[in-house]
FIKE-329206 format. One record per residue (C-alpha): residue number from 1; residue in one letter; x, y, z. Coordinates in nm, 3 decimals. Each point is the difference from the previous one (the first is absolute). Layout:
residues N
<site NUM, A, <X, Y, Z>>
...
//
This chain:
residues 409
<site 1, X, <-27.754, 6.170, 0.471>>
<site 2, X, <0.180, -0.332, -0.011>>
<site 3, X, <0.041, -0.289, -0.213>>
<site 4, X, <0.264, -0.111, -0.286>>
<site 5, X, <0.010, 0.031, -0.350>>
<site 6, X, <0.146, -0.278, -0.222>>
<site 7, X, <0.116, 0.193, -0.306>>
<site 8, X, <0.130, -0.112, -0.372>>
<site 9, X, <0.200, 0.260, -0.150>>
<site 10, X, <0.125, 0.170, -0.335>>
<site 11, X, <0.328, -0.053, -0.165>>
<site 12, X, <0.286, -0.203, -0.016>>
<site 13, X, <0.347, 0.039, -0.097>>
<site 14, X, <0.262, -0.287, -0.049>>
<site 15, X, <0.393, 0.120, -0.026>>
<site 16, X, <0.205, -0.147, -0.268>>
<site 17, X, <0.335, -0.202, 0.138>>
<site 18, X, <0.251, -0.180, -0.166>>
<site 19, X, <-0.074, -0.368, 0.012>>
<site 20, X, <0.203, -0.339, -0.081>>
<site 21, X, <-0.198, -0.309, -0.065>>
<site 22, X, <-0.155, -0.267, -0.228>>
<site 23, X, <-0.306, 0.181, -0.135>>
<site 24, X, <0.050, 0.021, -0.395>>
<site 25, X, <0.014, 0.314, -0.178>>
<site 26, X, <-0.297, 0.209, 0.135>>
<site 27, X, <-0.144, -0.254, 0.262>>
<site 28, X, <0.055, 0.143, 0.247>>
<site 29, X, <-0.123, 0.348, -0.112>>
<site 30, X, <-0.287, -0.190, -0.091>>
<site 31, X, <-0.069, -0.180, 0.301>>
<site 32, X, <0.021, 0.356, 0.198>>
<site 33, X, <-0.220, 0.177, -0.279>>
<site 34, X, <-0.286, -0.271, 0.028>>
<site 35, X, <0.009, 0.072, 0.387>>
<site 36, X, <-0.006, 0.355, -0.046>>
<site 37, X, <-0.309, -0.062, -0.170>>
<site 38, X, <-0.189, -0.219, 0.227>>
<site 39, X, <0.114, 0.255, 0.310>>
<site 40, X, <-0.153, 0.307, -0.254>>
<site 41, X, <-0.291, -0.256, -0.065>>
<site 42, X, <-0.077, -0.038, 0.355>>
<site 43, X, <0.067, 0.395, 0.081>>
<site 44, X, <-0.277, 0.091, -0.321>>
<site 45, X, <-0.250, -0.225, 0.228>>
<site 46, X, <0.111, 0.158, 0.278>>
<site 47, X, <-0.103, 0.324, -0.156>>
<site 48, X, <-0.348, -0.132, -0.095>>
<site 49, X, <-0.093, -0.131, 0.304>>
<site 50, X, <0.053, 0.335, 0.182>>
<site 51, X, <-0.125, 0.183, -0.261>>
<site 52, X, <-0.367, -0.161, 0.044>>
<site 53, X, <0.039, -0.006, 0.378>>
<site 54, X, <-0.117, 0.338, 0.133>>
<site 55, X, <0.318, 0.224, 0.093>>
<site 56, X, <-0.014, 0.168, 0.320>>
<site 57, X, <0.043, 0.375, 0.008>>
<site 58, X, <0.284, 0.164, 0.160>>
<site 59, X, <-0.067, 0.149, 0.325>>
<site 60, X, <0.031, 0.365, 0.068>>
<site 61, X, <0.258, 0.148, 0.101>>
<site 62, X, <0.094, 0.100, 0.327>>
<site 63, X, <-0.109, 0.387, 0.000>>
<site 64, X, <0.365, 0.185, 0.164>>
<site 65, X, <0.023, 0.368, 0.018>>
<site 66, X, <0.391, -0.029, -0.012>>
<site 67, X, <0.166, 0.151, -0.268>>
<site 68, X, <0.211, -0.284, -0.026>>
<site 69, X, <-0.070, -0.388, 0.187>>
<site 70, X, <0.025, -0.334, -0.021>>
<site 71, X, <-0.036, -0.364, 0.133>>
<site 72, X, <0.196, -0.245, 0.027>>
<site 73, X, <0.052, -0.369, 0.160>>
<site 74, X, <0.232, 0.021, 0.219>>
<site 75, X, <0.121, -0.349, -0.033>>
<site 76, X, <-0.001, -0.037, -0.420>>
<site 77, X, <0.072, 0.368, -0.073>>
<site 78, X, <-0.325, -0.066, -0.230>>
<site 79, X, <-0.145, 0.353, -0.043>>
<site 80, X, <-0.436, -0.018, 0.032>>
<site 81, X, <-0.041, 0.380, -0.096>>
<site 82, X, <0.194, 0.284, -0.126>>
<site 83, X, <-0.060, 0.387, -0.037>>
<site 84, X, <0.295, 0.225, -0.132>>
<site 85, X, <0.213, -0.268, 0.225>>
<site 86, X, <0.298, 0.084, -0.236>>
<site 87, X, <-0.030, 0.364, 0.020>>
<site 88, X, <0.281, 0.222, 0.181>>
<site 89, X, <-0.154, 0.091, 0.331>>
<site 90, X, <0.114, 0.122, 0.316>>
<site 91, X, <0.051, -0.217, 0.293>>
<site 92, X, <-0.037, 0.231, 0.338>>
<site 93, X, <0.112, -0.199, 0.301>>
<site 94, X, <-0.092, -0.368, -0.210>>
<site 95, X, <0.411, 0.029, -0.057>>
<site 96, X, <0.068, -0.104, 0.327>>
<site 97, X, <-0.057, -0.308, -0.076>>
<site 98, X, <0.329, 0.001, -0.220>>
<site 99, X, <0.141, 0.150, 0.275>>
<site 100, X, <-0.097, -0.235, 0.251>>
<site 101, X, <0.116, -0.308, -0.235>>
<site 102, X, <0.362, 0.189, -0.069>>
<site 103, X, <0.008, 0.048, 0.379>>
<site 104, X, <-0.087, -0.379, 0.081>>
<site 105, X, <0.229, -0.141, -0.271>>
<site 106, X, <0.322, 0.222, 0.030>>
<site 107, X, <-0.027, 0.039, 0.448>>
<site 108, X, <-0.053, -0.193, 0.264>>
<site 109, X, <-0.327, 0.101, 0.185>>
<site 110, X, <0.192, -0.046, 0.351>>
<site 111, X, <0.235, 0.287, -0.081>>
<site 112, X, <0.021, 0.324, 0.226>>
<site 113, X, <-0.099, 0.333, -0.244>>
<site 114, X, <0.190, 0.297, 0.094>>
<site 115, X, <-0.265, 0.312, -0.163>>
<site 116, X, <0.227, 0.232, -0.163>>
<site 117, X, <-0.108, 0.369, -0.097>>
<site 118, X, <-0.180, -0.106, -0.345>>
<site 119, X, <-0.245, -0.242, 0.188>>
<site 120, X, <-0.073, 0.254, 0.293>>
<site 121, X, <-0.057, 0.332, -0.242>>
<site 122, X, <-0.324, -0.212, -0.147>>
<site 123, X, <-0.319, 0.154, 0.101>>
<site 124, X, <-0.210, -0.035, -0.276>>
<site 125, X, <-0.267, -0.236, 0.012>>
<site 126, X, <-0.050, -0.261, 0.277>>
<site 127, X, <0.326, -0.037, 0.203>>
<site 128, X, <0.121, -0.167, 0.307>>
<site 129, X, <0.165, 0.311, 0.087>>
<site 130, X, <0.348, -0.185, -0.025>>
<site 131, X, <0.298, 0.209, 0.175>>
<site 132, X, <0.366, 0.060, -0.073>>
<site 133, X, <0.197, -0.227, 0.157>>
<site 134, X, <-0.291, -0.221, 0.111>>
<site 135, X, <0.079, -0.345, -0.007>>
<site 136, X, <-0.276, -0.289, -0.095>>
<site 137, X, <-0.019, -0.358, -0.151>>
<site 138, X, <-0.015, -0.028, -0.425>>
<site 139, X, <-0.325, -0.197, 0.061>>
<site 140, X, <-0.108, 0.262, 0.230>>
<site 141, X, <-0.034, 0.233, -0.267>>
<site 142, X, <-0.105, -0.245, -0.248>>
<site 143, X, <-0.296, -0.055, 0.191>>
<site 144, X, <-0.065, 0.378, -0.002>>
<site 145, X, <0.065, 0.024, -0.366>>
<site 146, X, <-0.278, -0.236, -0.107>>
<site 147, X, <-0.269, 0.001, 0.262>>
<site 148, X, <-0.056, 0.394, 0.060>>
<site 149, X, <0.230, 0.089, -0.315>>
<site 150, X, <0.237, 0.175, 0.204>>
<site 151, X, <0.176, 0.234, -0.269>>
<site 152, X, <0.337, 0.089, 0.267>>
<site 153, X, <0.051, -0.371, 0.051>>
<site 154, X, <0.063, -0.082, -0.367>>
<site 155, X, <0.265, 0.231, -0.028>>
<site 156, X, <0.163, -0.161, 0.304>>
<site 157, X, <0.026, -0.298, -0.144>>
<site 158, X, <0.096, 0.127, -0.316>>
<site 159, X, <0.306, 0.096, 0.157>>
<site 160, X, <0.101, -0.263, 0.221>>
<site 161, X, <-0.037, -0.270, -0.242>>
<site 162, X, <0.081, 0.154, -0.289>>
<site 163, X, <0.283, 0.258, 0.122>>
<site 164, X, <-0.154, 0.272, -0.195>>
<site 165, X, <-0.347, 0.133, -0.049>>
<site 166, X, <0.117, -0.003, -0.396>>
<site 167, X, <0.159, -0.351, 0.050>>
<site 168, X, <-0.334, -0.157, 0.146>>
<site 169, X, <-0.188, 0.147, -0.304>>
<site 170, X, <0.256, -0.149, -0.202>>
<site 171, X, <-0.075, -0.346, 0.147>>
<site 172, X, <-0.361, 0.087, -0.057>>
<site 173, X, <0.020, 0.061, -0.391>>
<site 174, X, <0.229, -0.333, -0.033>>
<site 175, X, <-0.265, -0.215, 0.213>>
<site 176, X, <-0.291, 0.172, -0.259>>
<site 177, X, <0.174, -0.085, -0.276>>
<site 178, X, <0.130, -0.376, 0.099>>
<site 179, X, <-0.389, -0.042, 0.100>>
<site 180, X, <-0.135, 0.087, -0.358>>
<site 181, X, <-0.140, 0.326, 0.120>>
<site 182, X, <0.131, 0.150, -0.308>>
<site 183, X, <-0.298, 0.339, 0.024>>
<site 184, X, <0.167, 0.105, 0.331>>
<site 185, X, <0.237, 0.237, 0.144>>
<site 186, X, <0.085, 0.099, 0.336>>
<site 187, X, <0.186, 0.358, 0.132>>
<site 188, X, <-0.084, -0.089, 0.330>>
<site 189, X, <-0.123, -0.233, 0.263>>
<site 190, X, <-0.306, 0.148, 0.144>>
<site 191, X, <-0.212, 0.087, -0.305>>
<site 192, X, <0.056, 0.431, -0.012>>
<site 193, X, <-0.124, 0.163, -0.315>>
<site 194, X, <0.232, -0.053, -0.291>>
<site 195, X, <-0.054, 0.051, -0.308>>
<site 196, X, <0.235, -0.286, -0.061>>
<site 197, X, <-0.112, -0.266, 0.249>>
<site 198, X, <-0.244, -0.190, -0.098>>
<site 199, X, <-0.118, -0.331, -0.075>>
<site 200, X, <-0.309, -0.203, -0.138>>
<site 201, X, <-0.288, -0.171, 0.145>>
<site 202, X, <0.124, -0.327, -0.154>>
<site 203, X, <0.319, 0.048, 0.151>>
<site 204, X, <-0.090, 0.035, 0.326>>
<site 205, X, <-0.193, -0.359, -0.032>>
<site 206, X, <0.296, -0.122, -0.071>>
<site 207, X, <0.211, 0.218, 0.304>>
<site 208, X, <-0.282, -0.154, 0.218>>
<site 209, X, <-0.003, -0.387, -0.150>>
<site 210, X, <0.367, 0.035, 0.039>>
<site 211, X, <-0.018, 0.171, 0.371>>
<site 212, X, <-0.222, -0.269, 0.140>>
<site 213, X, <0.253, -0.269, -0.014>>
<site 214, X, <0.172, 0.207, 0.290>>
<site 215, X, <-0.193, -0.137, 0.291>>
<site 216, X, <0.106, 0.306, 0.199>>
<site 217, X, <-0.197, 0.209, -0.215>>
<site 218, X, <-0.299, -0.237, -0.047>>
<site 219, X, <-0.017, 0.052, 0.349>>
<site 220, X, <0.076, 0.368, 0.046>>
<site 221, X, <-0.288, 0.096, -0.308>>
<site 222, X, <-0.244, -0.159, 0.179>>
<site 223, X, <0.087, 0.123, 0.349>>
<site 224, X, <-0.297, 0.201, 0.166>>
<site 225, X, <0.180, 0.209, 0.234>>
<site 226, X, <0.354, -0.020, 0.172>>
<site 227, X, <0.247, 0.178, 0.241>>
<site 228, X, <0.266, 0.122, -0.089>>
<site 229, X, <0.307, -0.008, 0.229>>
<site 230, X, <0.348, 0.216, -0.013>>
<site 231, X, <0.306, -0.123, 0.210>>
<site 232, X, <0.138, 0.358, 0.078>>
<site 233, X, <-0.132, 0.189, 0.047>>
<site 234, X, <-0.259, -0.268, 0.210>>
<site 235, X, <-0.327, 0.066, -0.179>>
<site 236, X, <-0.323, -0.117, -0.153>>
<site 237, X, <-0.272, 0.100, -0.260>>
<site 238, X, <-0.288, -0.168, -0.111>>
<site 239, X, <-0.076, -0.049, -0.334>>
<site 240, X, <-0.296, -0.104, -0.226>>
<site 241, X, <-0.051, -0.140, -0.346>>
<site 242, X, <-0.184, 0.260, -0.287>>
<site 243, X, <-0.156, -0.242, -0.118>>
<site 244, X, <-0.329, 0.001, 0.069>>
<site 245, X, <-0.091, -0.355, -0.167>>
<site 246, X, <0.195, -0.129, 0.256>>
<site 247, X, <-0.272, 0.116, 0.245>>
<site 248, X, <-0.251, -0.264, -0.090>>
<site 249, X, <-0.131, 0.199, -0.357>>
<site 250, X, <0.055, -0.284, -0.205>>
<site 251, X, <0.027, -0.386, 0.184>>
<site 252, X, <0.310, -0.176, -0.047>>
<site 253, X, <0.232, 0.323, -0.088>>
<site 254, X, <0.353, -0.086, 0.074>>
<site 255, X, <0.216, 0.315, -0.137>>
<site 256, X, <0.148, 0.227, -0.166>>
<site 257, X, <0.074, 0.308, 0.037>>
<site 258, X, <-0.163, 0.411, -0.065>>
<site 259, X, <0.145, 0.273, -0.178>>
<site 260, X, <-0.116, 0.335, -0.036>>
<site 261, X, <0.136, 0.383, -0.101>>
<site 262, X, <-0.173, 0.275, -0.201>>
<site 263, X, <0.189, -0.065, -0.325>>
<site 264, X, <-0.108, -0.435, 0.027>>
<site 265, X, <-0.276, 0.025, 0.188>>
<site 266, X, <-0.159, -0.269, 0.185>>
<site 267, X, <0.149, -0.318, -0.095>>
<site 268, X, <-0.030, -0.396, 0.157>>
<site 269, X, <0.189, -0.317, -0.022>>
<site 270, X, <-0.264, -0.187, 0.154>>
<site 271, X, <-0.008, -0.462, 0.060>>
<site 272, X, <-0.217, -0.203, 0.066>>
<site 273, X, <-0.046, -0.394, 0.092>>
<site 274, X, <-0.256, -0.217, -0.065>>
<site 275, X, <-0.041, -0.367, -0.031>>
<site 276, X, <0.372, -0.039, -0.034>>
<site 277, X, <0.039, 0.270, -0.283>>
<site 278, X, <0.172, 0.313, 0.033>>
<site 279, X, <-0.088, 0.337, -0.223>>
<site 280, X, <0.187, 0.292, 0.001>>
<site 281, X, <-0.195, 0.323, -0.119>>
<site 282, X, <0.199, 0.290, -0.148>>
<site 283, X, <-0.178, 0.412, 0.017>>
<site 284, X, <0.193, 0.262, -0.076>>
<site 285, X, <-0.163, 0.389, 0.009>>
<site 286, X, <-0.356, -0.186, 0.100>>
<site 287, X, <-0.326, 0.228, 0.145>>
<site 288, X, <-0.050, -0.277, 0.218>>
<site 289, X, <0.286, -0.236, 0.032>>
<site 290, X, <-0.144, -0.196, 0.237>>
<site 291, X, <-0.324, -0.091, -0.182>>
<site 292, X, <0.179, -0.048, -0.314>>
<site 293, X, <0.231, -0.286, 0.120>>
<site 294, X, <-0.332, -0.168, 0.212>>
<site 295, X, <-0.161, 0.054, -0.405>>
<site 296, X, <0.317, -0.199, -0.105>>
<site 297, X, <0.038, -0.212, 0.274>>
<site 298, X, <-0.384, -0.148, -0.073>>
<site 299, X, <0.005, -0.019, -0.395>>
<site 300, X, <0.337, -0.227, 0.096>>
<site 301, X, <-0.146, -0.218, 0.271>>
<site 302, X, <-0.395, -0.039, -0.131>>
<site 303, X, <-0.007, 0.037, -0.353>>
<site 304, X, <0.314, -0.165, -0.124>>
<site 305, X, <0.002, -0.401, -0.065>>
<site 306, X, <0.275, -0.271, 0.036>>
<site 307, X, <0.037, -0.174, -0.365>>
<site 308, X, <0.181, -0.297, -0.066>>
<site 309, X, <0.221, 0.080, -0.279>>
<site 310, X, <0.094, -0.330, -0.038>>
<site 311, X, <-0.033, -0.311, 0.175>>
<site 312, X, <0.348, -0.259, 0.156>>
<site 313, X, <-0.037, -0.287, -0.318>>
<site 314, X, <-0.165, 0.232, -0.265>>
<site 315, X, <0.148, -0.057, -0.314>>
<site 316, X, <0.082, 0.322, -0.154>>
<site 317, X, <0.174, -0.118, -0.332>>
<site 318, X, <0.132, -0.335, -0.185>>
<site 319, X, <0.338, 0.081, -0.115>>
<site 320, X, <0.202, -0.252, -0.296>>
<site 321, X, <0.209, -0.198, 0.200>>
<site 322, X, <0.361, -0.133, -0.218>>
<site 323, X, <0.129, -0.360, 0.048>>
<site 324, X, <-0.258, -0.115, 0.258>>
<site 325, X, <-0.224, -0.255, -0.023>>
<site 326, X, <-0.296, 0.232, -0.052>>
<site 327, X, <-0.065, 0.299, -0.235>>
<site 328, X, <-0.102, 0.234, 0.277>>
<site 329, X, <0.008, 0.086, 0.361>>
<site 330, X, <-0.257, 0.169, 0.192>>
<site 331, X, <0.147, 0.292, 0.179>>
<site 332, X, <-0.227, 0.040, 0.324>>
<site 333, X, <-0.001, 0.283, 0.230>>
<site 334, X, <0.203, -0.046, 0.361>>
<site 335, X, <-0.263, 0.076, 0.210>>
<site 336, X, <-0.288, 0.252, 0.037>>
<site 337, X, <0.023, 0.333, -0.085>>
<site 338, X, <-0.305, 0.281, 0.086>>
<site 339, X, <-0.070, 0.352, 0.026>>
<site 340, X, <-0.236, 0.246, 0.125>>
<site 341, X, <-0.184, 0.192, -0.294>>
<site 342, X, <-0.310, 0.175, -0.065>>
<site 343, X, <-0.245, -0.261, -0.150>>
<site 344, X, <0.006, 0.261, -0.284>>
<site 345, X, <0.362, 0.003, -0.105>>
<site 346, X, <0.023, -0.377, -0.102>>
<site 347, X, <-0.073, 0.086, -0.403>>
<site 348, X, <0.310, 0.153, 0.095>>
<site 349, X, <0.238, -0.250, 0.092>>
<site 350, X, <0.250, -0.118, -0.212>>
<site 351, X, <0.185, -0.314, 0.005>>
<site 352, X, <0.390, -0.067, -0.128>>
<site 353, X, <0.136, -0.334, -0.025>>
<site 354, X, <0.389, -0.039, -0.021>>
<site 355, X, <0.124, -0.261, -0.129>>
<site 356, X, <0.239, -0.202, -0.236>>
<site 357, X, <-0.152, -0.121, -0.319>>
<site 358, X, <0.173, -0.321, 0.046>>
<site 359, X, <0.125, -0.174, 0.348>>
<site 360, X, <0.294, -0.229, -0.106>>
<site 361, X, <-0.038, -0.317, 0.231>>
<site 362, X, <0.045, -0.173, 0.264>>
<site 363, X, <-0.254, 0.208, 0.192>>
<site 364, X, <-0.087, -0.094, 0.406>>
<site 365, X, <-0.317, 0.059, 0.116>>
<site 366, X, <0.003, 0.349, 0.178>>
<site 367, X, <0.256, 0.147, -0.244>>
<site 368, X, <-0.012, 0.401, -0.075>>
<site 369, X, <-0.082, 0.049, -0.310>>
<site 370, X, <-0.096, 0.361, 0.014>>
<site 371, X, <-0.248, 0.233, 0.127>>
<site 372, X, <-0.376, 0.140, -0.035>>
<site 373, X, <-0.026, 0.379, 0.078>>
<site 374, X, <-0.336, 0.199, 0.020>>
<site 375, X, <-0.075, 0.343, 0.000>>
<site 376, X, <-0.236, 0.245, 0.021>>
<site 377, X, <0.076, 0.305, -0.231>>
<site 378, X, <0.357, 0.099, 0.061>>
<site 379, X, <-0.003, -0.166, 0.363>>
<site 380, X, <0.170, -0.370, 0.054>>
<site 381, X, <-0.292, -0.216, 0.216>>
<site 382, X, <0.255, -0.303, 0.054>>
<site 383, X, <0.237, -0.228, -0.173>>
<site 384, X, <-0.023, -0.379, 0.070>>
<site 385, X, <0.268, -0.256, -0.071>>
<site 386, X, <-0.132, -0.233, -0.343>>
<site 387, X, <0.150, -0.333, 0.128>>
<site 388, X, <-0.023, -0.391, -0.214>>
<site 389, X, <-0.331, -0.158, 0.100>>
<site 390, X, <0.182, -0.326, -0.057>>
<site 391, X, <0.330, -0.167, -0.094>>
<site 392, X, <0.113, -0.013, -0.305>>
<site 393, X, <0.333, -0.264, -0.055>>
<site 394, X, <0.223, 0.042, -0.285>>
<site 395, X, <-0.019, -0.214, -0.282>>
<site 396, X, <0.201, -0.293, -0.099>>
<site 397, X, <0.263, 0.119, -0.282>>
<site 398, X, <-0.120, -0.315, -0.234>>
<site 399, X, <-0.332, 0.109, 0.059>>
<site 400, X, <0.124, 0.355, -0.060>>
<site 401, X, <0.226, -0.114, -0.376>>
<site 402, X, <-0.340, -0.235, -0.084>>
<site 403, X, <-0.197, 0.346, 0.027>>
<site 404, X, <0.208, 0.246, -0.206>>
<site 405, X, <0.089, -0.305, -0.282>>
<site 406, X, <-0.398, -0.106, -0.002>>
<site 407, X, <-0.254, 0.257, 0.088>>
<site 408, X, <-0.062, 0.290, -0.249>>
<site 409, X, <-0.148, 0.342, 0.105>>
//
């Protein structure tokens, strides 16, 4: 489904600043309550008119079997659907991709790994069978930590870049919390059963927004299969991605990464790209993992609509203007501003307009005056810049004195 909505919304809000100027005693609180009322005038029509047009319903859901999951855009952070995504969950091997950005911002990929005795006594899991004393690249083992989730190669790296196995988690827990990922702890970088590691599924959307950026990792996530290659001793081991969306299930995957142990069951940072748009889809302890993030993956790409919040020129307010040669100023949004909603959540949105009560002049053409932010429920859409629709220049003092001596309120 495509097309664009044009879409009035519901309340306004001016902030109160101190102002000098040549309004008498209550003109310019005047001035700004008269526009207040012609913007509330215009929003009560607003409310008619799409209260006689016929209001689409909101699509279903997308039907997910995770315990926890959500989607995301991987370019607005917008979230398009959410199930328990707060809720404390384990991660499995999805916490390599903390590990892998620690390992990427703290090293330097071209360095030579020596495997010490914590790396080699790993044999849980999938493994590269890593050695004491074997000696490979840091992006060697990256590679094997995201594409076939490589459990020995994490631990590696945890101690080459980070000095310590307990150091590198360290670095992990800081990166969480500088990120925002405030429902996530780490205790260590493979994803083991702890009863203190874990994270949410709304955190890893953000890990994975965040992890993106690294264009060694966009690549590596959406690597196929790869060999692996030691320097001593001399050696090589294919590997291939878990994955399996990656294997032509759903068209235009491009990531992320699987995770899976008895205690967080099957679990999926999946992407996709389409038509320039990027989704990242979030299941944690899913039945079917796969078919829950192709469900999430479709209600994203078909059923959701690009709405213009507001359109470059649109005048979303008149505020009083002091000492100018007008009363008011039209403050006009910057440019465009859309989103991607269900046709059914636009009773929803909610418009806030700040802005002064009064501009003191000389305005320009262009000037900030504040901003327009919409939501939807407790979720920020966008913010736009509220700039003058047109100059305003400052009024002659005479013409100022003649004012306040003259004209009554």
């Amino acid at each position: 489904m495509g097309g664009a909505f044009e879409i009035i919304v519901w309340e306004t809000r001016l902030t109160k600043v101190n102002t000098k100027g040549t309004f008498s005693k209550g003109e310019g609180k005047a001035v700004a309550q008269r526009n207040i009322l012609r913007t509330g005038a215009a929003l009560i029509l607003a409310l008619v008119f799409l209260a006689a047009a016929p209001c689409p319903a909101r699509a279903a859901a997308p039907r997910v079997t995770s315990s926890a999951a959500v989607l995301v855009d991987a370019g607005t952070g917008q979230v398009y659907f959410a199930k328990n995504h707060r809720v404390r969950c384990e991660p499995a091997s999805l916490t390599k991709l903390m590990t892998a950005v620690v390992a990427l911002e703290n090293g330097n990929l071209n360095d030579v790994v020596t495997v010490g005795s914590q790396a080699a006594a790993i044999a849980e899991g999938t493994t590269i069978d890593l050695r004491k004393g074997d000696k490979i690249t840091l992006d060697e083992l990256l590679q094997a930590a995201l594409i076939c989730s490589a459990n020995d190669s994490t631990v590696a790296i945890a101690e080459h870049v980070g000095g310590s196995h307990s150091q590198f988690i360290d670095m992990m827990n800081k990166k969480a919390a500088a990120l925002g990922m405030f429902g996530t702890r780490y205790v260590n970088t493979n994803g083991y059963h702890h009863p203190n590691h874990y994270t949410t599924a709304y955190d890893l959307a953000i890990l994975t927004r965040y992890a993106l950026g690294h264009p060694r990792i966009n690549e590596l996530v959406q690597t196929r299969e790869e060999t692996v290659s030691w320097l001593e001793p001399e050696k090589t081991r294919k590997i291939g991605n878990t994955n399996r969306l990656l294997q032509g299930l759903y068209e235009g995957t491009d990531g992320v990464k699987t995770g899976t142990t008895a205690k967080a069951g099957n679990c999926l940072i999946a992407s996709a790209t389409k038509d320039g748009r990027r989704l990242i889809a979030v299941a944690l302890n899913s039945n079917d993992r796969y078919r829950d993030c192709i469900n999430m993956f479709d209600y994203g790409f078909k059923t959701l609509q690009t709405v213009t919040l507001i359109a470059a020129g649109q005048t979303a307010a008149s505020p009083a203007v002091t000492g100018g040669g007008s009363l008011s100023v039209q403050a006009v949004a910057e440019k465009d501003l859309q989103a991607r909603l269900d046709p059914g959540d636009l009773t929803g949105l909610r418009q806030r307009i700040d802005l002064p009560e009064v501009v003191p002049a000389p305005i320009k053409e262009g000037q900030k005056l504040g901003e327009l932010v919409y939501t939807l429920g407790e979720q920020e859409l966008g913010r736009v810049n509220l700039v003058a629709g047109a100059s305003v220049p400052k009024r002659s003092w005479p013409s100022q004195l003649w004012e306040r001596i003259f004209i009554k309120t």
